[in-house]
Legacy VTK file of the C-alpha trace (Angstrom):
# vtk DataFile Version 3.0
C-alpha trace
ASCII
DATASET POLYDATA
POINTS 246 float
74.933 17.845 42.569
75.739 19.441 39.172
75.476 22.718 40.129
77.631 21.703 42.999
80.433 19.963 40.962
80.395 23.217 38.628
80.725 25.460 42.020
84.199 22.678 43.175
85.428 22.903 39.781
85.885 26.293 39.678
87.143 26.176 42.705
89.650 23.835 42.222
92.704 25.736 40.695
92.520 28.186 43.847
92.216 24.892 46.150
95.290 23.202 44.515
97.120 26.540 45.506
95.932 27.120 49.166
94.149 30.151 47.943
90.759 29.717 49.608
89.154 30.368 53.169
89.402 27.217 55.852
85.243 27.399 55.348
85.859 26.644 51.947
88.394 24.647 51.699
86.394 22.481 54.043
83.529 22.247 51.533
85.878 21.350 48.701
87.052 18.734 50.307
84.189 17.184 51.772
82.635 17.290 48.195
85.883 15.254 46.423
85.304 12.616 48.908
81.697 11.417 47.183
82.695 12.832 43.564
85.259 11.012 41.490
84.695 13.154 38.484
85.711 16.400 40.276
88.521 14.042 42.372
89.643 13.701 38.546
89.354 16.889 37.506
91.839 17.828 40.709
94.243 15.296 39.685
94.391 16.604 36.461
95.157 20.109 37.426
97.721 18.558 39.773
99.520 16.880 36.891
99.519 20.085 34.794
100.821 22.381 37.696
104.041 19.654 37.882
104.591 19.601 34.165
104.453 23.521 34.412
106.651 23.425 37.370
108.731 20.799 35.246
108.763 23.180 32.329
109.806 25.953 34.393
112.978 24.409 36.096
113.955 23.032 32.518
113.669 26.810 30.867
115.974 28.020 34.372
117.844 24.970 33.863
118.589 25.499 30.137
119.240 29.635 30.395
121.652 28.448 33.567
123.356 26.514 30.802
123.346 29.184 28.562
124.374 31.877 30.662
127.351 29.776 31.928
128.295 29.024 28.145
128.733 32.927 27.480
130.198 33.359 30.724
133.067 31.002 29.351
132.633 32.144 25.846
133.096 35.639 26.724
136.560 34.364 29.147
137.822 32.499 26.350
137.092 35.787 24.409
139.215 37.886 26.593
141.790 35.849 27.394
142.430 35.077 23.820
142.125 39.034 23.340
144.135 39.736 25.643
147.313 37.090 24.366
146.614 38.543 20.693
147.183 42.214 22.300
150.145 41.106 24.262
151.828 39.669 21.523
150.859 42.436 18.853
152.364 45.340 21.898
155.666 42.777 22.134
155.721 42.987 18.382
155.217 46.547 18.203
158.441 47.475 20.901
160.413 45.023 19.336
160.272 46.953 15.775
160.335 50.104 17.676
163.466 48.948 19.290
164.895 47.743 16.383
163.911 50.739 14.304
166.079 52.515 17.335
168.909 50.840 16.813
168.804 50.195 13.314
167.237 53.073 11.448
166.698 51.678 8.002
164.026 53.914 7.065
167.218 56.382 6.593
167.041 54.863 3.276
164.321 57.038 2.034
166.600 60.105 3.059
169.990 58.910 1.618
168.920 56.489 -1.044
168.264 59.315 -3.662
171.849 60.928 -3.463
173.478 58.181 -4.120
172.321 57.613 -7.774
175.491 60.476 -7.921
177.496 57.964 -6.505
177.519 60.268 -3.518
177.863 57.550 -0.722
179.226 53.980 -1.090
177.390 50.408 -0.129
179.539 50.812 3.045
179.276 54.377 3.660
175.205 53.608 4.123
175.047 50.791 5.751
176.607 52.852 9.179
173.414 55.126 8.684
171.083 52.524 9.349
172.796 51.000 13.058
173.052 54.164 15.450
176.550 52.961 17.274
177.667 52.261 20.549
176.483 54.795 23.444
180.081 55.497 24.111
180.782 56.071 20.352
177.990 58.770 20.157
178.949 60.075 23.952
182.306 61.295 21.885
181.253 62.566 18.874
178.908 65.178 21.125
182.275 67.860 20.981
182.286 67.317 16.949
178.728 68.341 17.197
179.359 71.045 19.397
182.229 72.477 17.714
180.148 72.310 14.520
176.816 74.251 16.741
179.122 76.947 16.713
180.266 76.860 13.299
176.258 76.919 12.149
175.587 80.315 14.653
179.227 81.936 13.291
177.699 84.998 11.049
180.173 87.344 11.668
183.880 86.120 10.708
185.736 85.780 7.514
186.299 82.691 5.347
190.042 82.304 6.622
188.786 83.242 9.969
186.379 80.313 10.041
188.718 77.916 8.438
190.936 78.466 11.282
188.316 77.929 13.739
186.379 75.424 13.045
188.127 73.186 9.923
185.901 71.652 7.184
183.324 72.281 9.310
183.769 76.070 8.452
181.661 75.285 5.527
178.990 75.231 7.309
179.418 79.474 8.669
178.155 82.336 7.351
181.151 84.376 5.953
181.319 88.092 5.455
183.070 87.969 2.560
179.939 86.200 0.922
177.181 87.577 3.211
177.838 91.301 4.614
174.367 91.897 6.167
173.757 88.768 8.046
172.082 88.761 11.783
171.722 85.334 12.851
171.617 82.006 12.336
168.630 78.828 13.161
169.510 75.127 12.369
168.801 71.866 13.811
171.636 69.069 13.969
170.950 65.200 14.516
173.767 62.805 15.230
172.238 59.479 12.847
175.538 57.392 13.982
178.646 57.031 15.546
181.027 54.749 14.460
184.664 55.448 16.195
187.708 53.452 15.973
190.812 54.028 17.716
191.697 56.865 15.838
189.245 57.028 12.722
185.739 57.142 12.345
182.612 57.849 10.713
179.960 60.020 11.926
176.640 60.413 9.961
174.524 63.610 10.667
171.321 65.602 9.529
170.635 69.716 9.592
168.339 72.028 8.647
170.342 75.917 8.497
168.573 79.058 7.996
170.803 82.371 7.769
168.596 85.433 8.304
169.584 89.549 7.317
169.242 92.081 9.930
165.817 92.865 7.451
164.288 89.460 8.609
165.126 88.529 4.952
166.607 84.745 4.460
170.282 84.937 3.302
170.554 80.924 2.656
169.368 77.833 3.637
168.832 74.102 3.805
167.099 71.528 5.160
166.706 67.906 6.382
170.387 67.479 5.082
172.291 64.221 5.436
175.986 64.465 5.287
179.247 62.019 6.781
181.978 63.472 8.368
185.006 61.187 8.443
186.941 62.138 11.484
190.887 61.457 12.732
192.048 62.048 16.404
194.470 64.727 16.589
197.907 65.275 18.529
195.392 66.238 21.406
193.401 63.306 20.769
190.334 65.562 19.505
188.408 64.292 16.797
188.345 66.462 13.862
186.538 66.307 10.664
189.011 65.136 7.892
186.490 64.843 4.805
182.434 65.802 4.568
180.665 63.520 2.394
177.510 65.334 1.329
175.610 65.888 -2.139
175.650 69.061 -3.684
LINES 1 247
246 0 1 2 3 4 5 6 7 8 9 10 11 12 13 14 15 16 17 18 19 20 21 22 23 24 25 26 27 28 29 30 31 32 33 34 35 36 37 38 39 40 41 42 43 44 45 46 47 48 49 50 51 52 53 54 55 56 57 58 59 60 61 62 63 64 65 66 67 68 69 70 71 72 73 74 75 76 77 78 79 80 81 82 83 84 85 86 87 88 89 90 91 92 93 94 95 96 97 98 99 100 101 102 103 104 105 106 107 108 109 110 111 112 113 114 115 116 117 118 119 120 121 122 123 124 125 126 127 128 129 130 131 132 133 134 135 136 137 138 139 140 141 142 143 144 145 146 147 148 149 150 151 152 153 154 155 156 157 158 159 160 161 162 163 164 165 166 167 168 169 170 171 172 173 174 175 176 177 178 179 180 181 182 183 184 185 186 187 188 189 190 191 192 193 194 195 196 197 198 199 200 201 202 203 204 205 206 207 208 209 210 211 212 213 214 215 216 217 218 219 220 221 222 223 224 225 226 227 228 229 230 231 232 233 234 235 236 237 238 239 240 241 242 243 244 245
């Protein structure tokens, strides 16, 4: 009977799982009818496979949890990532417009000529706000008139004068320069401010005036300068006074 209840008792954890043949199953069972001890045993191992079982649906239960806490952890995350991202790219264009419109960083530019007492409080405050469209839409043939006056390298002072005005200041005369080829520059309207008949135009150029040699006659650059302008009988604007440090 010993030997017997040692044989069922190793058997057991396969019976409990169905694991054996029908033969013996058969024996198993017919033994656990006359043997409380191994009937015990069985019962035993039944009550440790459903805490097991119990353990293992409260670890799936708990990592369920868990999972679903990142899941709304990381959403929270995003969405919160994604409102601070909105709000820093509104913040950004609205500087960026702003800084459009109203250029202060000009400042850095103009603030050092006017320890001369080059410009006035008023004078620099039109640098820093660009102007209306149609404002700057005029002052393009100012700007044009003085493109030409930057390429003109081959006319005299009087001729130039005649030409182009004050802005003749900014040719290349041969009565100053007799070997001169051609000219490079860049020009940047900053701001238009036009009244009815009066204005205020601010503007920025580089100029380089280059010998037939390749040599560099003159030059300037990243120049800021306001050109007060009138209309004339034509109702042209012209430039009636340059504002611009030595």
């Amino acid at each position: 009977m010993k030997n017997e209840c040692g044989i069922v008792r190793d058997l057991l954890p396969l019976y409990l799982e169905g694991m054996v043949s029908d033969e013996t199953g058969a024996f198993v069972k017919e033994h656990l009818k006359d043997c409380p001890a191994c009937t015990g045993e069985l019962e035993a191992l039944k009550a440790g496979s459903k805490l097991e079982k119990g353990s293992d649906e409260m670890r799936d239960s708990l990592e369920a949890e868990v999972m679903k806490c990142m899941k709304a952890a990381r959403k929270k995350f995003r969405k919160r990532a994604y409102c601070a991202a909105a709000v820093i790219a509104g913040v950004f264009i609205a500087v960026c417009v702003l800084l459009h419109f109203f250029p202060v960083y000009r400042l850095i530019s103009i603030g050092p000529m006017t320890m001369g007492g080059t410009y006035s409080g008023g004078q620099i405050a039109k640098a820093i706000s660009i102007g209306s469209a149609s404002d700057r839409a005029e002052a393009q043939a100012v700007l044009r008139l003085a493109d030409q006056a930057f390429h003109d390298v081959g006319h005299t002072r009087a001729e130039n004068e005649e030409k182009y005005g004050l802005l003749a200041r900014y040719t290349t005369d041969t009565d100053s320069y007799g070997d001169t080829a051609f000219n490079e520059h860049s020009l940047e309207l900053w701001s238009a401010h036009l009244g009815k008949d009066e204005g205020t135009l601010w503007v920025c150029y580089s100029s380089e005036t280059f010998n037939h040699d390749g040599s560099v006659a003159h030059g300037c650059r990243d120049v800021p300068s306001l050109w007060e302008v009138e209309r004339n009988d034509r109702g042209e604007w012209v430039v009636v006074q340059i504002y611009e440090h030595p």
